[in-house]
C-alpha positions in Angstrom: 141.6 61.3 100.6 139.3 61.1 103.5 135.5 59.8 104.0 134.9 63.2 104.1 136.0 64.2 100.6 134.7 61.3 99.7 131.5 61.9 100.5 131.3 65.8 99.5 132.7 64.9 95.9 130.1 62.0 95.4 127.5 64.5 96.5 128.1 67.2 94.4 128.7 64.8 91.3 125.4 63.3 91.6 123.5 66.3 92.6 125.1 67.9 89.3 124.5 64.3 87.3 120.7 64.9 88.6 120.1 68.5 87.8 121.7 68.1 84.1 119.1 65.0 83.6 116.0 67.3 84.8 117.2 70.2 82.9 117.5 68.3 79.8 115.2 65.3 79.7 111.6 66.7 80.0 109.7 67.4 76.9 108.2 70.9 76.6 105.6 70.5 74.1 102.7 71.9 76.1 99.1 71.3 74.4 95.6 73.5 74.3 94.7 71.5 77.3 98.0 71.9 79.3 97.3 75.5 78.8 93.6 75.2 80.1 92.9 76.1 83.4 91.1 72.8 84.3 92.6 69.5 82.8 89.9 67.0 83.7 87.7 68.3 80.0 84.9 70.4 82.0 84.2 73.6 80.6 84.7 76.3 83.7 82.0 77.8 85.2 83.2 81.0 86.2 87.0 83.0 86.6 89.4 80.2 87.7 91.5 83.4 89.2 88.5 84.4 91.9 90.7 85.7 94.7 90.4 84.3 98.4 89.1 85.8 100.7 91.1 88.0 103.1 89.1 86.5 106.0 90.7 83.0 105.3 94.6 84.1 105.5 93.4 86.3 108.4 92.2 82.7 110.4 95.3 81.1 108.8 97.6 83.5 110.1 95.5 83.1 113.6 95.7 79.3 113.6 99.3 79.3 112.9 99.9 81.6 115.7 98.6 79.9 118.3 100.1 76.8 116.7 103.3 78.6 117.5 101.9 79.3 121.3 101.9 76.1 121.9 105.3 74.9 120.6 106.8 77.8 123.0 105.4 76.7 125.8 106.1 73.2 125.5 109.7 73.6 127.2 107.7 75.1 130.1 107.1 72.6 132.7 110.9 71.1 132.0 112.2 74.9 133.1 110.5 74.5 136.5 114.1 72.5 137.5 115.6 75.4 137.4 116.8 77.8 140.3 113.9 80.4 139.9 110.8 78.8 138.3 108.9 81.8 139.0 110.3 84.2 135.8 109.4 81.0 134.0 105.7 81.1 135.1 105.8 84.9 134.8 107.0 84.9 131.3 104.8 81.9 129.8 101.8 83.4 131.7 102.5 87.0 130.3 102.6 85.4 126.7 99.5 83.6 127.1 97.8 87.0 128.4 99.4 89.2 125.1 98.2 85.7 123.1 94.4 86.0 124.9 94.0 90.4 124.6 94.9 89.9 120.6 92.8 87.3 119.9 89.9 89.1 122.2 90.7 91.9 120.3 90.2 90.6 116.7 87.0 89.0 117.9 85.6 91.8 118.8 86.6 93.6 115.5 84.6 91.0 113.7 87.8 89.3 112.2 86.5 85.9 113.2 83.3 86.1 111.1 82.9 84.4 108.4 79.4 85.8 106.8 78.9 89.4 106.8 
């Protein structure tokens, strides 16, 4: 048998050894407090289900967009080596335009606020 074999039987049979333990070894006696929304013994103050704001995912969903921008334009000054630089420019600039109009846009809709 080869390293390969080898190595996909040990895998498996620990992987299977692991999941049988964790399946069968925890103790599912849950308590009153367990069951509480809070476990540190305070009393809540209010609905522990108060839903977040839509303003918050709306600036999540903005920050992880322009996160994005700037992992795709990181290649960008490494594709200047090749035979026409200028479609690379063109491309990364028109992003960065489509990037600037939306997020012109949503400020000017008032998506950026946080008080209203």
């Amino acid at each position: 048998m080869n390293s390969f074999m080898v190595m996909i039987t040990l895998t498996l049979t620990l992987s299977s050894i692991l999941a049988l333990l964790a399946f069968w070894l925890p103790i599912m006696k849950p308590d009153s407090e367990k069951l509480s929304p809070y476990e540190c013994g305070f009393d809540p103050q209010g609905s522990a289900r108060l839903p977040f704001s839509l303003r918050f995912f709306l600036v999540a969903i903005l920050f992880l967009l322009f996160d994005l921008e700037i992992a795709l334009l990181l290649p960008s000054p490494w594709a200047t080596n090749i035979s026409h630089p200028e479609f690379t420019l063109l491309w990364a600039s028109l992003f960065v335009i489509l990037l600037t109009l939306g997020l012109i846009y949503e400020w000017l809709q008032g998506g950026l606020d946080w008080a209203e």
